[in-house]
C-alpha positions as CSV (number, residue, x, y, z in Angstrom):
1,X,92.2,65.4,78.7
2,X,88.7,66.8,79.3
3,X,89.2,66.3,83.1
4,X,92.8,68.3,83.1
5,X,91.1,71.1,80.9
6,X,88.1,71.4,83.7
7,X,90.4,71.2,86.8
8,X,92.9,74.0,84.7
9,X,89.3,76.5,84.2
10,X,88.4,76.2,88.2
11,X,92.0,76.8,88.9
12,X,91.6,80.0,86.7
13,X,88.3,80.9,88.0
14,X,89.5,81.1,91.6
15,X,92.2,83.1,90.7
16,X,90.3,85.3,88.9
17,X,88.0,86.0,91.8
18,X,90.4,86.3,94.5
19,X,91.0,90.3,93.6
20,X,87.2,90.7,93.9
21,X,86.8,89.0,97.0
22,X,89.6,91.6,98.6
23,X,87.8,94.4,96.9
24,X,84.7,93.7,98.4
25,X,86.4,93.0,101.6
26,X,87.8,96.6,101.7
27,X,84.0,97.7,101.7
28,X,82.4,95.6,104.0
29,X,82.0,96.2,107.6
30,X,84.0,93.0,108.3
31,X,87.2,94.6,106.0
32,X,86.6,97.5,108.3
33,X,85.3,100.2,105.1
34,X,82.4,101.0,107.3
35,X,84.2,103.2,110.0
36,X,85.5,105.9,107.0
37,X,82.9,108.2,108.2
38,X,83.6,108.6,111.5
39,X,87.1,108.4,112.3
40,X,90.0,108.9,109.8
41,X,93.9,109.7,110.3
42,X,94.9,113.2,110.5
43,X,99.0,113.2,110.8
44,X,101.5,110.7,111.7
45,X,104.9,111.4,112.9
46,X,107.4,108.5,113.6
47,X,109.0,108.8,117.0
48,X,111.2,105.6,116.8
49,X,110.8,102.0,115.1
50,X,108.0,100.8,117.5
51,X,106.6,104.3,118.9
52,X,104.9,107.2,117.0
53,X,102.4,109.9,117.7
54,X,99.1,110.0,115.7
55,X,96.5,112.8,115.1
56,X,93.2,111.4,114.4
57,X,89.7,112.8,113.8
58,X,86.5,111.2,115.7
59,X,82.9,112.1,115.3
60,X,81.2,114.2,112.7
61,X,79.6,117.4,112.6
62,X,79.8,119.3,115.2
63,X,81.0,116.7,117.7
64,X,84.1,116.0,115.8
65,X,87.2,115.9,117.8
66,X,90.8,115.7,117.3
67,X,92.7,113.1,119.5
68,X,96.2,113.3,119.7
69,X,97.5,109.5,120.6
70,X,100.9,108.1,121.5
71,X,101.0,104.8,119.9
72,X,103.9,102.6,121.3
73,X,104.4,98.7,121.6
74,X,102.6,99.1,124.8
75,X,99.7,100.6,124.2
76,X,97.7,103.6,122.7
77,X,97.7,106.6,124.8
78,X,95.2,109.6,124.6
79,X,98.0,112.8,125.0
80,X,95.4,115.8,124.2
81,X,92.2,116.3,123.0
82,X,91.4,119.5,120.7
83,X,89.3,121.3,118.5
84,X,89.6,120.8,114.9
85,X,92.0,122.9,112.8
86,X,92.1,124.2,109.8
87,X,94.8,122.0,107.6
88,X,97.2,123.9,105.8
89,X,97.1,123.7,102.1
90,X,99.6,121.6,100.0
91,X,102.2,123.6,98.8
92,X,101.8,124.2,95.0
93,X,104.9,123.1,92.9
94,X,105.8,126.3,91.1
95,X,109.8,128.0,91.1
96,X,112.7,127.9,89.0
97,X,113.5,124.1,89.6
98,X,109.2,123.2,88.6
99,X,109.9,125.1,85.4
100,X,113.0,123.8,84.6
101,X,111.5,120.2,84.9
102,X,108.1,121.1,82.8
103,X,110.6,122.2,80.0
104,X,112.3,119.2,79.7
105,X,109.2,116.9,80.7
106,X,108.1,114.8,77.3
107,X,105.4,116.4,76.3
108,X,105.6,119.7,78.4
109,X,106.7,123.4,76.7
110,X,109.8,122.9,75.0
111,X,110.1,119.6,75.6
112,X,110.1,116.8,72.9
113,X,108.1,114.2,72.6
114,X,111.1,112.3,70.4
115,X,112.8,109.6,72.4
């Protein structure tokens, strides 16, 4: 009994640490978390099931670049090379349809809470 208890704990142990070990993964350099810095996705735009172009940012301060890429099933092509731009803001949620949905939200004005 003592033996099944024992072998039933180090099951649960490694289960337990299997979420750690992918967290710490994510931030090592052999995950791959140290390259955040200096090169991050911009835009993506899907062309097709296997083809797709991709804006991404290289470099930092003032020798960052913009690449635009064609990414394909055979290969990774450099299309243009630009400046950095100024990325639009997000547009805010506001309008008829936004107020409409706050109202009858749980919990938003005029909605109820009461289920």
């Amino acid at each position: 009994m003592s033996s099944a208890l024992s072998s039933l704990l180090a099951f649960a142990a490694i289960v337990a640490l299997i979420p750690l070990a992918l967290w710490l993964l994510k931030r090592t350099p052999i995950g791959g978390g140290a390259a955040h810095g200096v090169m991050r996705t911009v835009a993506m735009l899907p062309i097709s099931a296997n083809q797709r172009l991709l804006t991404v940012e290289v470099g930092s301060g003032d020798d960052r670049k913009w690449l635009v890429l064609g990414v394909s099933s055979a290969g990774i092509q450099t299309l243009h090379t630009m400046a950095p731009q100024v990325l639009p803001e997000a547009p805010s949620v506001s309008g008829p349809f936004a107020q409409l949905l706050a109202k009858h939200l749980p919990g938003g004005p005029g909605g109820s809470d009461a289920r």
